[in-house]
C-alpha positions in Angstrom: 91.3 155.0 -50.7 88.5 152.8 -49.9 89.8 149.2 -50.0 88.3 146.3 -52.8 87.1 144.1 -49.4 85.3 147.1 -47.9 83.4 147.5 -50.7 82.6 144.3 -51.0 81.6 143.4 -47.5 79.6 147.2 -47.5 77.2 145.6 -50.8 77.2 142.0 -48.8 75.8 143.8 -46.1 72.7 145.8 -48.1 72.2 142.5 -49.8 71.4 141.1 -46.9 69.6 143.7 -45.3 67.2 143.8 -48.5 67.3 140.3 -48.3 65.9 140.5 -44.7 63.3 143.1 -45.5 61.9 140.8 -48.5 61.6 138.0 -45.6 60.5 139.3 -42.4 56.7 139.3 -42.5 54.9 142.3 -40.8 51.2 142.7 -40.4 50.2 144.8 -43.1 46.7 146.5 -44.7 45.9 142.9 -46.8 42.2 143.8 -47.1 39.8 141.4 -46.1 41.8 138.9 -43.5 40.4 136.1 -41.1 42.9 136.3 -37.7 45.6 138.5 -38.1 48.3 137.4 -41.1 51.5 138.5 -41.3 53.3 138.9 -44.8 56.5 139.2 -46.0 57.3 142.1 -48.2 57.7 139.5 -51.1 54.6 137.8 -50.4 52.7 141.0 -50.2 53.4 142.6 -53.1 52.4 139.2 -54.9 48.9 139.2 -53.1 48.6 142.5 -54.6 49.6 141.4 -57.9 47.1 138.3 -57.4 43.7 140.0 -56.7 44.6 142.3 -59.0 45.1 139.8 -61.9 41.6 138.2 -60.1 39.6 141.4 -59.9 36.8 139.2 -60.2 37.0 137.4 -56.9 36.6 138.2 -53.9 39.8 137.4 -51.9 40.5 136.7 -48.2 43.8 136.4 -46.3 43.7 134.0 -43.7 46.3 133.5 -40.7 48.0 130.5 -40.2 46.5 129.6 -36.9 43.1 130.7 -37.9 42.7 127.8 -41.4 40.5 125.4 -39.7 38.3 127.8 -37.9 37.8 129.8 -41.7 36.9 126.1 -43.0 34.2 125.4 -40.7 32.5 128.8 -41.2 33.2 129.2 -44.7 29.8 129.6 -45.6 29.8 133.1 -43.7 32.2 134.4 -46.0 30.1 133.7 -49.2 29.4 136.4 -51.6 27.0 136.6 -53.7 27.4 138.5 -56.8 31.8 136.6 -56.6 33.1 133.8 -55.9 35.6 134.2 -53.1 38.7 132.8 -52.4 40.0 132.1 -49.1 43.9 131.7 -48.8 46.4 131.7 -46.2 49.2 133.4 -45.8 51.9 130.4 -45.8 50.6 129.3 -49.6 50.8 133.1 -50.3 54.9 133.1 -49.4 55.4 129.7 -51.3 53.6 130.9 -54.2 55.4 134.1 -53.9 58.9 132.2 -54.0 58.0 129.0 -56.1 57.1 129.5 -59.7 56.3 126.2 -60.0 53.6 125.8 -57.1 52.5 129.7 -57.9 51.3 128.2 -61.5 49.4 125.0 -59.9 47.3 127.6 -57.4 46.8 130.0 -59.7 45.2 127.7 -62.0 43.1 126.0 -59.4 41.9 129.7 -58.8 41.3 130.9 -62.3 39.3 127.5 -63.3 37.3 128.3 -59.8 36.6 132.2 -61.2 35.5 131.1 -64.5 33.0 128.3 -63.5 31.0 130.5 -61.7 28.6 131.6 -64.3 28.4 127.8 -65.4 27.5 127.1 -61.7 24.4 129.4 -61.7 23.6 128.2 -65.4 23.5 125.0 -64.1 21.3 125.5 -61.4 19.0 127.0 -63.0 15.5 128.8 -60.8 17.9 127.2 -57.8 20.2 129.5 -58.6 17.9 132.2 -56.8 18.1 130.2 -53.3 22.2 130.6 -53.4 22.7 133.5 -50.9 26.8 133.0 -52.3 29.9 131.2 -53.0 33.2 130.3 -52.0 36.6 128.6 -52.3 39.0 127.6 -50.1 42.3 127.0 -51.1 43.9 123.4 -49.6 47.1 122.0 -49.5 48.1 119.1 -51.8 47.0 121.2 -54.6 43.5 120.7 -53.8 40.2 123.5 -53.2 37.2 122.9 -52.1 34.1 124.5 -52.4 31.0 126.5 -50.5 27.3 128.0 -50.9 25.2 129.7 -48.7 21.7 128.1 -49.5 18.4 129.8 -48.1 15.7 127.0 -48.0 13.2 129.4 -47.5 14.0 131.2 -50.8 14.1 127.4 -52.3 10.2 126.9 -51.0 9.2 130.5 -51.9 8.7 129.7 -55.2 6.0 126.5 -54.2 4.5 129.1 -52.0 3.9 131.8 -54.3 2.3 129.7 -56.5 -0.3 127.6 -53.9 -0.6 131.0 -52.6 -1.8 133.6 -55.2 -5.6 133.7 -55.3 -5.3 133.4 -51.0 -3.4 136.3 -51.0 -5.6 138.4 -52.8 -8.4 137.3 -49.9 -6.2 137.8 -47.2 -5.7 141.5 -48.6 -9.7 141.8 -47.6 -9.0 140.8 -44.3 -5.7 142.6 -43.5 -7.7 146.0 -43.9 -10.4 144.2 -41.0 -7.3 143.9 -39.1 -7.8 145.2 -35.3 -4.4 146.5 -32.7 -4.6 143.3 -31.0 -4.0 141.9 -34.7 -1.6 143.9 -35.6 0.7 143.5 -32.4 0.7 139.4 -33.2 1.9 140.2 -36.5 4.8 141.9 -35.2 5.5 138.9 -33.0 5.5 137.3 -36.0 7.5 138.9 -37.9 10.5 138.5 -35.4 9.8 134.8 -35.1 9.8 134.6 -38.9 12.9 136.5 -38.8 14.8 133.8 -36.7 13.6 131.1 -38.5 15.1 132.9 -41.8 18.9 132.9 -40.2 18.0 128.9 -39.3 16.9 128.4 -43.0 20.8 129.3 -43.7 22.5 126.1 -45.0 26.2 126.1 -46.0 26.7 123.2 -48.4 30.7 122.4 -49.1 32.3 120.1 -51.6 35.7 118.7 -53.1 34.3 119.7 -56.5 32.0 122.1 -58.3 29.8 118.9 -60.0 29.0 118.1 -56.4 28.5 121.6 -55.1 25.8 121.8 -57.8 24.3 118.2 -56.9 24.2 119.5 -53.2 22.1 122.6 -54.3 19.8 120.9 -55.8 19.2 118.1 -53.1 18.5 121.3 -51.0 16.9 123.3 -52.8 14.5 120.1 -54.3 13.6 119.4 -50.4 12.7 122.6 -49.1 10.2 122.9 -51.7 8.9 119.6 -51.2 9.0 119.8 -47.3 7.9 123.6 -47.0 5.1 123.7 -50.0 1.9 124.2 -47.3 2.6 125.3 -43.9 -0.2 125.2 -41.3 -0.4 129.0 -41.7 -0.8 129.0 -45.1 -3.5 125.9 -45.8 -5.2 128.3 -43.3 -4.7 131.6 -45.2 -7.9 133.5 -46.9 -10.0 130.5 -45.9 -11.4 132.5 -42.3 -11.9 136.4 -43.1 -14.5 139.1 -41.7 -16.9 140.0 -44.7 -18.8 142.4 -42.8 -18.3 145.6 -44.4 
């Protein structure tokens, strides 16, 4: 007959084993991750839970060692059609043990999903320059905030609209066009394409209200500063007319 203390030291025993497995973080398939987080089984089935409940965002796990070096290239990480939401994995454990600090995150992150529309309404036509957005969850109960801005989307618009009856001109001369012509072009094009990526300009901020002003400023100045290039104050002004 199996003794009352065997039993009960036998069910101490798997309590503690479960208790272990619930607690011992393991590398795991977390989707999206920045370094290589480790979760424990508690914490990952919350994370679950938590983009799940946040199907609208666009969630990445970040290792503990690797938090600063996810802050200084947040803007990499932007998305453009949601907002994402970058969040280590030691605020993931807490909030998977502490109801309390769980609620505060989660409601930092649900205000954060929600205002995204609003951000794009408020921004208006520079709404278009905004190749995406971003959070990043802090401590102290904090997040701040990321865009990707493309200042040569932002002086597009000027462009297109100093540029329309050129255009039409330069279609004349493009069919005039000899090889030698053609190869420059090319060259062009690369060196156009490198100046895209330097356009890039990640804008961060403790608040949306001054993620929105920082647009703006951006978006304001690259029209301003890119409205005639050398190129274009040239452009359908010097064609061959000999047909």
């Amino acid at each position: 007959m199996i003794s009352s203390e065997i039993i009960e030291s036998t069910a101490q025993q798997a309590g503690a084993a479960k208790e272990t497995s619930n607690t011992q973080k393991k590398p795991g398939n977390y989707g999206k991750t920045i370094g290589k987080p480790e979760l424990s089984e508690k914490a990952a089935e919350y994370y679950k839970e938590l983009k799940k409940k946040f199907s609208n965002m666009d969630f990445i796990l970040v290792s503990s060692d690797m938090k600063e070096m996810a802050k200084s290239q947040a803007g990499s990480y932007a998305n453009p059609s949601k907002m994402v939401v970058l969040i280590d994995e030691e605020k993931l454990e807490r909030m998977a043990e502490d109801e309390k600090f769980r609620k505060q995150y989660e409601g930092i992150i649900s205000s954060a999903g929600v205002k995204l529309p609003q951000i794009k309404a408020s921004l208006g036509s520079n709404a278009s320059s905004v190749k995406g957005f971003g959070m990043q969850v802090n401590d102290g109960g904090t997040a701040s905030f990321f865009a990707v801005v493309d200042k040569s989307l932002a002086a597009q618009k000027t462009r297109i609209q100093n540029n329309a009856k050129k255009k039409a001109d330069q279609k004349k001369a493009d069919a005039k066009k000899d090889a030698k012509a053609a190869a420059e072009e090319k060259r062009a094009e690369k060196r156009d394409e490198k100046a895209k990526a330097e356009d890039l300009v990640t804008v961060t901020a403790s608040s949306i209200e001054e993620l929105i002003k920082k647009i703006d400023e951006i978006a304001y100045g690259a029209r301003s500063d890119n409205a005639w290039t050398e190129e274009e104050k040239a452009l359908g002004q010097h064609f061959d007319c000999r047909w």
